[in-house]
N, C-alpha and C positions, 0 to 999 in steps of 0.2 A: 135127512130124507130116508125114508125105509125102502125096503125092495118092494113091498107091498106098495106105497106110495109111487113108488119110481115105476111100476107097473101098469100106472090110471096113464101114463103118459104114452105106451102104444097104440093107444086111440089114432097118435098123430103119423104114427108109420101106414096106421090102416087107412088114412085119410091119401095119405101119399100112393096107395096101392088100388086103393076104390078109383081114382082121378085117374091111374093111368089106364086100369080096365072100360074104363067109360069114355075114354079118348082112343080106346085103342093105340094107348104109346108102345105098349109090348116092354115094360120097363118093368114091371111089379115084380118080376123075380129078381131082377138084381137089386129093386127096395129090400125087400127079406133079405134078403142074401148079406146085403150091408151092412142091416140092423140086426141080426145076426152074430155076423162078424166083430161087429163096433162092441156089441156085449161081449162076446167072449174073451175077445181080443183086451178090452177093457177093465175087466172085472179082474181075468188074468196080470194082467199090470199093475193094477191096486193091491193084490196081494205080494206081489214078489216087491212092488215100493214099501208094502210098509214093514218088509222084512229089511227092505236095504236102509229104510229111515233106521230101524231100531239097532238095526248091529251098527251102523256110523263107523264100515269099514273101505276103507282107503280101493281094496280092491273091488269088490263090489260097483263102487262107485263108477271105477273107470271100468271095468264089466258092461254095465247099461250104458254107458256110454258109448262105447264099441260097436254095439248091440245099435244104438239110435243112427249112426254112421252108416254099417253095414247094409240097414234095410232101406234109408233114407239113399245109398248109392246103388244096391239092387232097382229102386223104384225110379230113378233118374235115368239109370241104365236105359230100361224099357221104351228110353224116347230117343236114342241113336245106338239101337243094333245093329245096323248096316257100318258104323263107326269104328273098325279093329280096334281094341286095346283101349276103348275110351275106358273100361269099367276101373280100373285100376285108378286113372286120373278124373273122375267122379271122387272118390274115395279120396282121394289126397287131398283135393280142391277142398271138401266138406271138413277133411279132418284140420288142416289151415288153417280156416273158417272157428274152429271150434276152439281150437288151440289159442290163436290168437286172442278171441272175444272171452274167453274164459281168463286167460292169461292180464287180461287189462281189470277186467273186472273183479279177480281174487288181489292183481298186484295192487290196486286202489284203491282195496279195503272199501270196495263199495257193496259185497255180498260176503258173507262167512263163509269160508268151506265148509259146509253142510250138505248132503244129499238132499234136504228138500229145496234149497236154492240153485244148487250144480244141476241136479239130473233136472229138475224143472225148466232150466235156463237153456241148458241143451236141447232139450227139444223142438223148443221153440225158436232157438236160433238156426240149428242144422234142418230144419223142417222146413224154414221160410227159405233156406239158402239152396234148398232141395228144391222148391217150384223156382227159383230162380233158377238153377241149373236145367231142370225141365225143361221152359221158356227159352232159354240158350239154344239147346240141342236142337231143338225144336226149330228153332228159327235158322239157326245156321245149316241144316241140312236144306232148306226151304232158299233159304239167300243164296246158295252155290247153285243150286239147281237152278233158277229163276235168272240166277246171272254167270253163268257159267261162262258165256262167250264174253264176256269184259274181262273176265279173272283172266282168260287165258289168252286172250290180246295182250294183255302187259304180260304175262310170261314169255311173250312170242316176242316183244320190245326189249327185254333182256331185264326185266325186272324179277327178284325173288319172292316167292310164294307170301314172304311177311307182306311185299310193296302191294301185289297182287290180288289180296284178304282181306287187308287190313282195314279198307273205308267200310268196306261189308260186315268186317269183326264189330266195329265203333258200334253198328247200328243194328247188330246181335245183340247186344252188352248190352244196351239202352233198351231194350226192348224185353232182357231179362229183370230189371230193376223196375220199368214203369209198374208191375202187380205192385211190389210193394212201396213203391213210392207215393201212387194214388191212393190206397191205403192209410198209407200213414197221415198223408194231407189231409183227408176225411175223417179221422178220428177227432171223435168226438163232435161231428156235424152228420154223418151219415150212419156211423153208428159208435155204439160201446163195444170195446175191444174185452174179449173174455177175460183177460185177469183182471182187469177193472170191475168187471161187471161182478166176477165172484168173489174178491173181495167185500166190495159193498154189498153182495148178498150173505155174506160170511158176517156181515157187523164192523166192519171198518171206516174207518172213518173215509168218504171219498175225495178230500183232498189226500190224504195216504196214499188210497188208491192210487189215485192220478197219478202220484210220483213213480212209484211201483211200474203204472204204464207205459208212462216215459220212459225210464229205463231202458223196457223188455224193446219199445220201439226203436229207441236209438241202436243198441245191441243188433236187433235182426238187421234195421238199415245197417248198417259196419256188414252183417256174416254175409247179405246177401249181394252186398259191392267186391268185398272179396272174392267170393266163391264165384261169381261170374264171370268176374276177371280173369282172377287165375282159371279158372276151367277153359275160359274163352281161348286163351293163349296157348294153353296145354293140346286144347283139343285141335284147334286147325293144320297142324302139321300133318295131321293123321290122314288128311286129304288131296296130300302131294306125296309124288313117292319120291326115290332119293337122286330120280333126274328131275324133279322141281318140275314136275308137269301133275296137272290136276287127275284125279284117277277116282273123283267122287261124283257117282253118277244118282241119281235120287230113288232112292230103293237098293241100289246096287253099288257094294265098293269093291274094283277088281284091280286087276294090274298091280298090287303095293307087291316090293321085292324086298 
């Protein structure tokens, strides 16, 4: 596809920007803004990839990877700011996450160490484990708040902040998995998953495909039950201070010593 080509297709941003001017959603600047962004941001990427494909240099590699980590635990950040010190244990959980499903997949000689299978696979693992940890934060600041006075009944029975959490944490955790869990059930009944779809638009054979997809799916299920986990676990202590009383108020985190 040519840029000329790839150009007949802003028709469909304009369609998105006409529809909200006509409804009055007040959205069309952030359409532009997106599509925009998606280009630059894009296009920027495709070039520094196929610099990193052609030198097939060890450092590089883990570079973009870093690089996929950092911003994927910057954007997870943004959904428990009231949270001290989660940013750090975002970043762990994702890196974890990455390490491990990387680490099964090169030890099993199921992918070559190659930048277009590595940096590919990262992204789409640390990416999907990133709306799961979203989803987490997301809910566990909503669950304490919502049930603040049970949490802090059993702290007052002489239970610790794990006994306290913990039925709240289960249905955090569960609640970060369901996106991709539905997901994954539905594949292939609700929709074609993009690397399926662009292989068989690329020429490949779509039983290949499919296996390809399999793959990528099992992999993201594995990063995104880690990374919720471990985040889940990491993050709740942040919400008791160190006399084991709750000090996470919804919007507002005070009293930690």
């Amino acid at each position: 596809m040519s840029f000329a080509t790839l150009s007949f297709t802003l028709v469909f941003v304009a369609i998105s920007v006409g529809l909200s001017i006509w409804l009055r959603l007040g959205v069309q600047r952030d359409v532009v803004i997106a599509a925009v962004r998606a280009t630059i941001q894009l296009v920027i990427v495709g070039y520094i990839l196929k610099f990193v494909f052609q030198a097939h240099n060890v450092l590089f590699i883990l570079a973009m990877i870093a690089l996929i980590v950092c911003v994927a635990t910057w954007n997870a950040r943004s959904r428990a700011r009231h949270i001290s010190g989660i940013g750090w244990r975002i970043g762990l959980s994702l890196l974890v996450t990455e390490v491990v499903t990387q680490a099964l997949l090169l030890g099993l000689h199921i992918i070559p160490f190659q930048p277009r299978y590595v940096i590919s696979l990262s992204g789409m693992i640390v990416g999907n484990a990133m709306v799961a940890s979203g989803v987490l934060l997301n809910r566990l600041q909503g669950e304490v708040a919502n049930k603040q006075s049970e949490i802090e009944t059993v702290l007052a029975l002489g239970g610790s902040p794990r006994q306290a959490i913990y039925p709240h944490l289960k249905q955090v955790i569960r609640a970060g998995l369901i996106p991709t869990i539905d997901s994954t059930k539905t594949t292939g009944l609700v929709q074609l998953p993009g690397t399926m779809s662009g292989l068989i638009i690329a020429g490949a054979s779509p039983v290949q495909a499919v296996r390809y997809q399999l793959m990528i799916l099992f992999c993201i299920l594995a990063g995104s039950a880690i990374a919720s986990i471990l985040l889940g676990f990491l993050a709740y202590p942040r919400l008791f201070n160190h006399y084991e009383q709750l000090v996470y108020e919804e919007g507002v985190q005070s009293g930690r010593r």
